[in-house]
N, C-alpha and C positions, 0 to 999 in steps of 0.2 A: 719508650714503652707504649704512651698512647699512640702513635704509628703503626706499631704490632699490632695492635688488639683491633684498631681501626679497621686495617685495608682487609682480615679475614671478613667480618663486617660488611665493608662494600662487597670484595668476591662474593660472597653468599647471596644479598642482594641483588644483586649484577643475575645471577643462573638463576634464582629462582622468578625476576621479572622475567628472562627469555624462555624458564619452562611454563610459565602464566601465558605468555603468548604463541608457543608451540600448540598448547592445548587446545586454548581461544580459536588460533586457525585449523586444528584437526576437527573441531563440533562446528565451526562456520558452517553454513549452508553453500552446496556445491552451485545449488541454480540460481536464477536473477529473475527478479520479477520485472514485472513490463506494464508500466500503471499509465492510462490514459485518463487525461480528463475530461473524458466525453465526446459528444457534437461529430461531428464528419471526421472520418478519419482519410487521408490520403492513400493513393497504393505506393507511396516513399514509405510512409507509417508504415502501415503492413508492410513492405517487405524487409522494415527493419526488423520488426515483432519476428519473421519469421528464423530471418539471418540469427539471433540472438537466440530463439530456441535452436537454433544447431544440429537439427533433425536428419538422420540420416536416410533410407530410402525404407528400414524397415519402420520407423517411428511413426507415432501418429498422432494425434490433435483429441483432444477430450475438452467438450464444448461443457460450462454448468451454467444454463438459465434458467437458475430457480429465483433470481432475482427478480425475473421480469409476470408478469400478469399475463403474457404472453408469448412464453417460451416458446412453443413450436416456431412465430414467426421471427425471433428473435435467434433463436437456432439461423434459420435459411438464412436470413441477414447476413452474422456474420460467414455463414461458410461457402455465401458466395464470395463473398471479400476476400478469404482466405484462399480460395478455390482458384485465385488468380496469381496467385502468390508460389503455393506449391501445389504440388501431386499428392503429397503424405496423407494419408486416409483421416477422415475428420467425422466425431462421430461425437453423438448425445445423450450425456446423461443428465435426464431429470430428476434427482431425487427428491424423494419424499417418505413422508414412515415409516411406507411398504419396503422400500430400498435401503434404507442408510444402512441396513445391515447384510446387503446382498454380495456375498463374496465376490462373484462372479464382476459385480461391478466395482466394487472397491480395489480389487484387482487392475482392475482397466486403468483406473483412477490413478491407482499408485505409478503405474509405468510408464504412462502417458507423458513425452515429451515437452509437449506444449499445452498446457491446461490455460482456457481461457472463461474466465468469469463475466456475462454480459450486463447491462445493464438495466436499470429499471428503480427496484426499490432494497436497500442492503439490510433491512430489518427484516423482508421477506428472507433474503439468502440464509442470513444466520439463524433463521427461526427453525430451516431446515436442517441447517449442518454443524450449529452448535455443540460439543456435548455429544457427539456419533461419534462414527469411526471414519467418516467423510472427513471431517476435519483432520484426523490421523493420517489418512491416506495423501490429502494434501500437503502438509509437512512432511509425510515424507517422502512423496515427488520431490520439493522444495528442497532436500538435506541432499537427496541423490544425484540433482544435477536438474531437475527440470526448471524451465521457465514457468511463469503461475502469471500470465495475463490478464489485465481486465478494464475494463470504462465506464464512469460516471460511478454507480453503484458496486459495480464488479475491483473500482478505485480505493472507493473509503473502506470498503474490508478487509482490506489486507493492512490497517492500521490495529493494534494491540487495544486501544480506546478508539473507537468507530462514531463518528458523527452521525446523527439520525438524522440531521435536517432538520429537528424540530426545537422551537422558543420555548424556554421556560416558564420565563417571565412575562406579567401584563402580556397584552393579545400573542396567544398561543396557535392561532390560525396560522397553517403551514405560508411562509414566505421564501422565498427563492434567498432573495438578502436578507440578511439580519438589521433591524431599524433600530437596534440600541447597542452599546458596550457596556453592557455589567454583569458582574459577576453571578458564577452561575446560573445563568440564560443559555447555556449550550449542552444541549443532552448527549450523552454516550452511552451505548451499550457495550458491549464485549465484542472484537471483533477478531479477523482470524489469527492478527498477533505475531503475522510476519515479518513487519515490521514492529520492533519491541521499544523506540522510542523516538517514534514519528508519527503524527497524526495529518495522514492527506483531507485536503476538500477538494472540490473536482468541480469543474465549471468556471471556473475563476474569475478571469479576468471580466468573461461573457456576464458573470452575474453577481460581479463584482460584491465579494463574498469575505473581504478586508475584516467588517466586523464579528463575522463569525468568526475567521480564523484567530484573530487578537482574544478573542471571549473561550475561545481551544487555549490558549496559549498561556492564557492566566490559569486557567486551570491545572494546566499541569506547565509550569513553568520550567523543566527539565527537560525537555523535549522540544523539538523540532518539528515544526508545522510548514506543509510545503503544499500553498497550490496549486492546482495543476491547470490552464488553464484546456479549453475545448482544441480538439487536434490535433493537441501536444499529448507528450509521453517521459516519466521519468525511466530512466535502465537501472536497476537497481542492482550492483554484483558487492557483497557483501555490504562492506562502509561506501563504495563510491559509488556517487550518481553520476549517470550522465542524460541531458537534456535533448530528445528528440522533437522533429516536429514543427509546426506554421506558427507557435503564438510563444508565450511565458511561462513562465514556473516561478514561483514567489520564495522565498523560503524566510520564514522568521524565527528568531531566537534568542533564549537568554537575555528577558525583560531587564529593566537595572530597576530598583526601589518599587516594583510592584506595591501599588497600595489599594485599598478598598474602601470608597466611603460607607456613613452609615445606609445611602442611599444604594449601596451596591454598585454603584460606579467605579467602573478602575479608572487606574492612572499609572502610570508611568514614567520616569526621563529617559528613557532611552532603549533601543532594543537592538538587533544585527537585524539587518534587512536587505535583502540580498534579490536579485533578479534575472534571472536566466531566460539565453532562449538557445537555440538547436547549436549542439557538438558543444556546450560548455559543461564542465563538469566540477562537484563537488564533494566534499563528502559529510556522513552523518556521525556521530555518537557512535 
């Protein structure tokens, strides 16, 4: 009798884990992001960046540098780069207050094959696109099938919790590296969320950025922290990464005994540490 009652039980179990996953991959997002950490990028790089957004002959490229302090020449930069790459028309939008709510280019936004974020500073980006309908229009390129590119800056915001770059704790003067590991010394703000439980740094290896990532990681110890370093490039198609690119990609996770002294110091025994570099792939959460 407990036999009978069991295996309806499991069957029910069984259909309703594969309708959980049916759905899971119908809301997936259809496009891949393409996250660079910075510094020179090669034309292998870009022509990967291009190959992955998958643009046909009528598609086209939507440039956003509102990160940089110097967007116009940060525009030309990259779409010389790109300009070597393909033919597909490549165009700029700068938003800002005036705009985020301009049909005409949210429109542009949404349809745009390949949308590429450059870089500079990501507390500039989001200050612009937070909380609009910029951000809307990016998710849903993202859900329809577009690639959503970016480097250094145009990197960490496409993380759900966004690294600022900036020390908490004791000297707060902006440092490229972080000169301590204790807890809560790493600020985030809100970032575009495309990734929902991963937090990139960008510059990596070049500026060797170990304690900040570790001081991300205690923070939210559920998550996967992955840095990128200059050159290189994560491919993101749903859960799986794959590794483009000249240099590493770091990835850490899932701390063991995470502890905190009264001094704010962590600790640890043990964590996954993982190290990648070009055509290796993994995946996330």
């Amino acid at each position: 009798m407990k036999y009978i009652f069991i295996k309806p039980l499991l069957t029910y179990a069984l259909v309703l884990t594969s309708l959980l996953a049916i759905a899971q991959q119908r809301h997936a997002p259809k496009g891949s992001l393409f996250i660079i950490g910075g510094g020179d990028k090669s034309p292998e790089l870009i022509q990967e960046l291009i190959k992955t957004a998958d643009m046909s002959s009528k598609d086209y490229v939507v440039v956003l540098p509102m990160s940089s302090g110097f967007p116009e020449q940060s525009f030309a930069a990259i779409q010389k780069e790109l300009s070597v790459a393909t033919r597909n028309h490549i165009s700029c939008l700068n938003f800002d207050e005036t705009k985020v709510n301009d049909r005409k280019w949210l429109d542009s936004l949404s349809n745009a094959r390949l949308i590429y974020i450059t870089g500079g500073d990501q507390n500039r980006f989001m200050k612009v696109v937070l909380h609009t309908p910029v951000y809307q229009a990016i998710h849903r390129a993202y859900q329809n099938g577009s690639t959503i590119g970016g480097t250094s800056a145009g990197a960490a915001v496409m993380s759900k919790y966004m690294i600022t770059g900036e020390q908490l704790l004791g000297d707060t003067a902006y440092k490229a590296t972080f000169d301590q590991l204790r807890f809560g010394n790493v600020e985030f703000q809100e970032g575009l969320g495309l990734l929902d439980s991963v937090i990139i740094d960008q510059h990596f290896v070049k500026r060797s950025r170990y304690n900040r990532l570790i001081s991300a990681l205690a923070a939210h110890p559920g998550f996967d922290c992955i840095g990128i370093d200059e050159g290189t490039a994560i491919i993101v198609k749903q859960k799986k990464i794959r590794v483009a690119g000249e240099s590493q990609v770091l990835r850490i996770a899932q701390p063991q005994k995470l502890k905190i002294t009264k001094s704010k110091h962590l600790k640890m025994e043990g964590l996954q540490f993982s190290l990648y570099t070009e055509g290796d792939t993994f995946y996330t959460k």
